[in-house]
N, C-alpha and C positions, 0 to 999 in steps of 0.2 A: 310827699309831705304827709303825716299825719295829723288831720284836722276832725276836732269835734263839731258839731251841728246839732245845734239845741231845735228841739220843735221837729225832728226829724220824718215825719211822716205828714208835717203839717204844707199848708198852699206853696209857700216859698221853699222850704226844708229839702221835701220831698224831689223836686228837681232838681236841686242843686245837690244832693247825694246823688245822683244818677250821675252830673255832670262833671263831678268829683270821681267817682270811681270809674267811667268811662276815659279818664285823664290819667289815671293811672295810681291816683291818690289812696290812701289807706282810711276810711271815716270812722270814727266815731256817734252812732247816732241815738242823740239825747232823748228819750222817751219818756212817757209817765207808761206809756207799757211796750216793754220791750218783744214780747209775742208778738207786736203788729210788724215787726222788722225780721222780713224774711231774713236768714243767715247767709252770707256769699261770702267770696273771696273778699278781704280788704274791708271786709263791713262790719262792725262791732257791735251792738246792742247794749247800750245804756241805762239805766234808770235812773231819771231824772225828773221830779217832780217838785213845781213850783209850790205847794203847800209843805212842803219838807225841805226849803231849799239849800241845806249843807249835805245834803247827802248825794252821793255820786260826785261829786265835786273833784275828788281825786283823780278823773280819769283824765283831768288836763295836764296833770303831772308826767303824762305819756305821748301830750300831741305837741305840733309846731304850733298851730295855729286856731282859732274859733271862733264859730258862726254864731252871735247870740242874738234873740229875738223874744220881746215881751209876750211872756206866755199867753194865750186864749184866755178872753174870757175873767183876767186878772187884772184889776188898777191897779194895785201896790206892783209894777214890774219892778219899782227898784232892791225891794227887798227882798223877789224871787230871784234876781241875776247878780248882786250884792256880790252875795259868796262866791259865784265862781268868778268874779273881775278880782276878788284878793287872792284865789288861788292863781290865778293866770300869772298876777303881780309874782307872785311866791315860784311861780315852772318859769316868769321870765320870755312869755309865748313872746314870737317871730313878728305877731301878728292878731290883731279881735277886728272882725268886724261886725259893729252893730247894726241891726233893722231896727231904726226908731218909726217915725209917721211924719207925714210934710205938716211942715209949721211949728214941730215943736220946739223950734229954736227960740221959736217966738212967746213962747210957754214963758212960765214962771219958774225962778230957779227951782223951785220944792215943788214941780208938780213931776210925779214920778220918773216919767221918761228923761225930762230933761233935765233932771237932779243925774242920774245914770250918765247920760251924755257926757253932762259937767265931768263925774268922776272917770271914767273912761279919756277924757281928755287931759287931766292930769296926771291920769297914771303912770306916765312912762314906757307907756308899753307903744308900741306904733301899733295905728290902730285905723280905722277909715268906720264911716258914718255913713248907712243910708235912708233916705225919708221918702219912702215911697205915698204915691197918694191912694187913692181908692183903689183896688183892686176890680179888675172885670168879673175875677170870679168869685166876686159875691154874687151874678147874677143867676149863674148854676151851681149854685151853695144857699146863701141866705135867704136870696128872693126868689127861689125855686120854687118853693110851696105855690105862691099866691102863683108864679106863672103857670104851672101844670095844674091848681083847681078852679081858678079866675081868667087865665091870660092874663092879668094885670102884675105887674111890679109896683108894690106898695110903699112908700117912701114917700119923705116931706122933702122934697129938694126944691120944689116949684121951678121956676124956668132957667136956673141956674146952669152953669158948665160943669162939669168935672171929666179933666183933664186923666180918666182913669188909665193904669197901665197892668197890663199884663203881668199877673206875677213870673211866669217863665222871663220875663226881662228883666225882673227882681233876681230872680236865681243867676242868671246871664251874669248880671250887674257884679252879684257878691262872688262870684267864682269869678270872676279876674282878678276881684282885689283882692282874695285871700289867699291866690297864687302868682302873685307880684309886687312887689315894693314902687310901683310906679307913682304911686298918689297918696304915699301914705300922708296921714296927718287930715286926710280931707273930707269933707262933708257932703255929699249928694243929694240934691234930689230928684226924684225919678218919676217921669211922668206919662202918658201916651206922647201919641203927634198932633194930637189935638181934643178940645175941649168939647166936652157931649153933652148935651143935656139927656134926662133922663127920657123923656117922649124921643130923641131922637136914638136913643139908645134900642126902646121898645120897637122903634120903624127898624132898625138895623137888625134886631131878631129875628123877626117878623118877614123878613127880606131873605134871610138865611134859611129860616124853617120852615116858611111857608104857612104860619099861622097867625091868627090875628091877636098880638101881643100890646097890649096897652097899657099906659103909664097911669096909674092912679097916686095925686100927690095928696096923701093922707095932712091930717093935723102932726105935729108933735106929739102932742098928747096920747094919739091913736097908736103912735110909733111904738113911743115907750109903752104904754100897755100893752101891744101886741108883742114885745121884745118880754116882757114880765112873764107873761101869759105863756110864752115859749119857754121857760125857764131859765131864762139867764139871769145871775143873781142882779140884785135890785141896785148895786153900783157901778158894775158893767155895763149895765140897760141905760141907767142915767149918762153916764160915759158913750154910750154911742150915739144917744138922742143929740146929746153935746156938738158933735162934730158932725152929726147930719145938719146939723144950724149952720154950724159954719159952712159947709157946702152951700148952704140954700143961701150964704148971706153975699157968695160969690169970691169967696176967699180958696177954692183947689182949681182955678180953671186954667189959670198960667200954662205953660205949654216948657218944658224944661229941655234940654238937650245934653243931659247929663249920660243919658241913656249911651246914645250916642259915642261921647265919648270917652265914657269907662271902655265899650265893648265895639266899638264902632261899626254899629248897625245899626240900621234906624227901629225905633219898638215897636212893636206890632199894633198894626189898626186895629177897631173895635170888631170892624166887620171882618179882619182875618179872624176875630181872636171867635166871632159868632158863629162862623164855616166850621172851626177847626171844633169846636164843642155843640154842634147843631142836634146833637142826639142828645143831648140833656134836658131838653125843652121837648121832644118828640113822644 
């Protein structure tokens, strides 16, 4: 198959091009810089940027299938991925599958993602939906600062769960269904094997690396200041204080078994997912 993959060097992206062209598949991969995307066999290099989002659009005109997912760092997703759901309509793809977020079902019809959802559902096109919840690897990503100059991971979640998963079970997930018709039409969501809180998170680093990694549960307010102050623009930063609430209000703890059986393996534990990345914290 030839499949496009929007986000192509990004947390989920990035695996699942690997696990696509390790298959034997031919990718397309969507970039805002296509220099970051060594060149190989069956690998294409894209430019694709959500502040420009009718350009590059054409390259679907070329593939079976595609992987789309709300750009970084962007609330308006629907009117960065818009264009290419009417080009897809226009090639007629085999196949879209979307990475929306857990709960957006629960959203409002005009709140971006799930306005997207909506159109993607009646497009005609066969299509599958996945809502993954927190990722683990925000912990050696976003909360990597505060743990290598503090040891603390700084967050307002208070004693809440979240049920975080692996993004490589994200990639796992969307590579069976963008190379199978087994479930089309359906909606996912994806979650660990079980619900963590954030201090239990910190003892499970902590246990992996050998260092004394502690949970500091900040105000909201300190969040999003600190989110600002990092520069992420100022509706993104309110957008993620957003949903650090609903974490903390005990709304991603649920335990899903979706994982399961899209790919039918159980997702990886917190503490495999600590062992397997322990040098990012070292």
């Amino acid at each position: 198959m030839k499949i496009f993959v929007y986000g192509a060097t990004g947390t989920v992206s990035a695996p699942l091009v690997e696990k696509l062209l390790a298959a034997g598949h031919e990718v397309f991969a969507g970039t805002r810089d296509p220099q970051k995307v060594a060149k190989r066999e069956r690998l294409t290099p894209v430019k694709i940027d959500s502040a420009k989002p009718n350009e590059g659009v054409e390259i679907l005109e070329k593939a079976d299938a595609a992987f789309l997912i709300g750009p970084p760092m962007v609330v308006d997703s629907y009117s960065a991925l818009k264009p290419l759901l009417e080009k897809a309509k226009a090639a007629k793809l085999k196949k879209i599958v979307l990475m929306s977020a857990i709960g957006v079902d629960h959203a409002p019809a005009e709140a971006p993602l799930r306005h997207f959802e909506l159109d993607l559902e009646a497009s005609g096109l066969p299509y599958n939906i996945v809502r993954p919840n927190w990722f683990m690897q925000n912990f050696h990503t976003f909360w990597l600062g505060g743990i290598l100059k503090d040891g603390k991971i700084y967050f307002p979640g208070g004693d809440a769960k979240a049920s975080f998963i692996d993004a490589r079970d994200i990639a796992a997930t969307v590579f069976e269904l963008l190379t199978s018709d087994k479930h089309v039409g359906r909606a996912f969501t994806l979650t660990g094997p079980a619900g963590v809180t954030h201090a239990e998170a910190a003892a499970k680093l902590s246990a992996a690396t050998g260092k004394n990694i502690e949970y500091a549960d900040i105000t909201s307010e300190a969040f999003l200041a600190g989110l600002k102050s990092a520069g992420l623009p100022a509706d993104y930063a309110g957008f993620l204080a957003y949903i650090a609430q609903v974490l903390k209000d005990g709304h991603v703890a649920a335990v899903s078994g979706d994982v399961k059986l899209v790919t039918g393996k159980d997702p990886i534990a917190f503490e495999q997912y600590a062992a397997d990345y322990k040098a990012k914290w070292l």
